[in-house]
Structure formats: structure tokens, C-alpha cells
N, C-alpha and C positions, 0 to 999 in steps of 0.2 A: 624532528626537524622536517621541514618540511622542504618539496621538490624544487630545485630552482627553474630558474625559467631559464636559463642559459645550459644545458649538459656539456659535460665537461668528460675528456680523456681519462680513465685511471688504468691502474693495473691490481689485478687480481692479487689479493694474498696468498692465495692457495697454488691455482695453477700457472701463474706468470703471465696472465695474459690481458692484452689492452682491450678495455671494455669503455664504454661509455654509461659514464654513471649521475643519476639526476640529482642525485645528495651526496654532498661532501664527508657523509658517517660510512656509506658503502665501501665496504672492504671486498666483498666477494660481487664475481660477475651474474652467478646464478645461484640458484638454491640450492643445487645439487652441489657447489664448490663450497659452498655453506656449511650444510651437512655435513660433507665430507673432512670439511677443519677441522669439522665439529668433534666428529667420530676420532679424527686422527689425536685431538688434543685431551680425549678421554683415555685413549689408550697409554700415550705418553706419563699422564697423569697417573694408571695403573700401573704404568710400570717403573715408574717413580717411588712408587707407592712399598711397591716386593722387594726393592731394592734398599729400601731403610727397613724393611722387616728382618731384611735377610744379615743387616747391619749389627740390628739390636742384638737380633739372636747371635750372633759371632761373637758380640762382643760383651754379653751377660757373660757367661764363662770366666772369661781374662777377669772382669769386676770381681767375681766371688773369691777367683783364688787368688786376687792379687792381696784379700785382706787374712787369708789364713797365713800361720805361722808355720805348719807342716805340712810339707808339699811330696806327693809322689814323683817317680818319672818322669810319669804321663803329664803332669801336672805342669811341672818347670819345665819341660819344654814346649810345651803352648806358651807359657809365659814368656821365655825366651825367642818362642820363633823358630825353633831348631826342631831337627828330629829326636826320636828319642833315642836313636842310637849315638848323633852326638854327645848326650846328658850320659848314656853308659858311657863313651869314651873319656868324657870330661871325671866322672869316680873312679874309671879306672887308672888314670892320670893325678889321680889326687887334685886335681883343681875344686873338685866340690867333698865336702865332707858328709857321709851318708850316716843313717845305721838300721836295722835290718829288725823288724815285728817280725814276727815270724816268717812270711815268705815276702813281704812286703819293705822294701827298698824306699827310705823316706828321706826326705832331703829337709834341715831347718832353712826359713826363709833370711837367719842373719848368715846363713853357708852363701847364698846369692849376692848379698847386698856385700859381702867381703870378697868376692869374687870381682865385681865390679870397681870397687874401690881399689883394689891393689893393680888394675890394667893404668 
């Protein structure tokens, strides 16, 4: 586009401020507020970026175990949300039905899903 012959009032996107600008596409008053959108809307963007990485990664875990049918302690309570001293409270209480591999404390995934049902 090209410059008009009349300049006109705008205000800056970046630092707020009233500039007088000769084309109507001018967003910024200088180059250096330019730049600087510029910079800031990369970093925004990076760190948009780490915060769906850090998503996925959280939540591959929960997908794996939610399709297993034998789940440890540790297990069901990621999946539940809970500590896992909850989930010890919950077999000590008999709300969840376990049984015991040798040193290894397993919980069936239809122990959960009738846990849920009968609330």
C-alpha cells in the first residue's frame, strides 16, 4: 500500500502510544516497537509451545493405563487423582479388592469401575 498524502493519528500496538502514521497497515510507531512485538510474540509462541509438551507428556501415562486391565497402586492413583496413600486407605477399608504377586499389591480395573458404580 502505498503512502497517503494526508497522515493521519494512530496509536502503537506495542507501546500505546499516539504516532502519526502515513499508511493505514502501520501498526507499530518505530521499528524498534516492531522488533520488539516481534520478539515478544516469538517468545509467547515458545512458550505456548512447552506448555502442550508438558501436556502431552502428562497425559501419555493416564492413556496407557487407562487401557490396562491390572493396575498397581501407583497406578490407580494417577488414574484416580489421589495419593497413594488414599488407594492404601481405600484396601484397607475394603472399598477396593486387591491381591498380592509376591511383593506387588494389584488392583483389577473392574475393582474400579464397581467402585464407581455403587457411589
Amino acid at each position: 500500500m502505498t503512502a497517503s498524502k494526508h497522515p493521519f493519528p494512530k496509536i502503537c500496538v506495542f507501546c500505546q502510544e499516539v504516532f502519526v502514521a502515513r499508511k493505514s497497515t502501520t501498526l507499530y510507531c518505530s521499528t524498534a516497537c516492531a522488533s520488539r512485538a516481534y520478539k515478544e510474540n516469538k517468545r509467547q509462541a515458545k512458550v505456548l509451545e512447552n506448555k502442550e509438551q508438558i501436556k502431552s507428556k502428562l497425559i501419555a501415562p493416564v492413556i496407557q493405563i487407562q487401557a490396562r486391565e491390572v493396575l498397581s497402586v501407583n497406578e490407580v492413583s494417577l488414574l484416580l487423582g489421589v495419593s497413594r496413600w488414599t488407594v492404601q486407605r481405600m484396601l484397607k477399608a475394603n472399598k477396593i479388592q486387591s491381591f498380592t504377586i509376591g511383593a506387588r499389591r494389584l488392583i483389577l480395573r473392574e475393582e474400579l469401575d464397581n467402585l464407581f458404580k455403587s457411589k
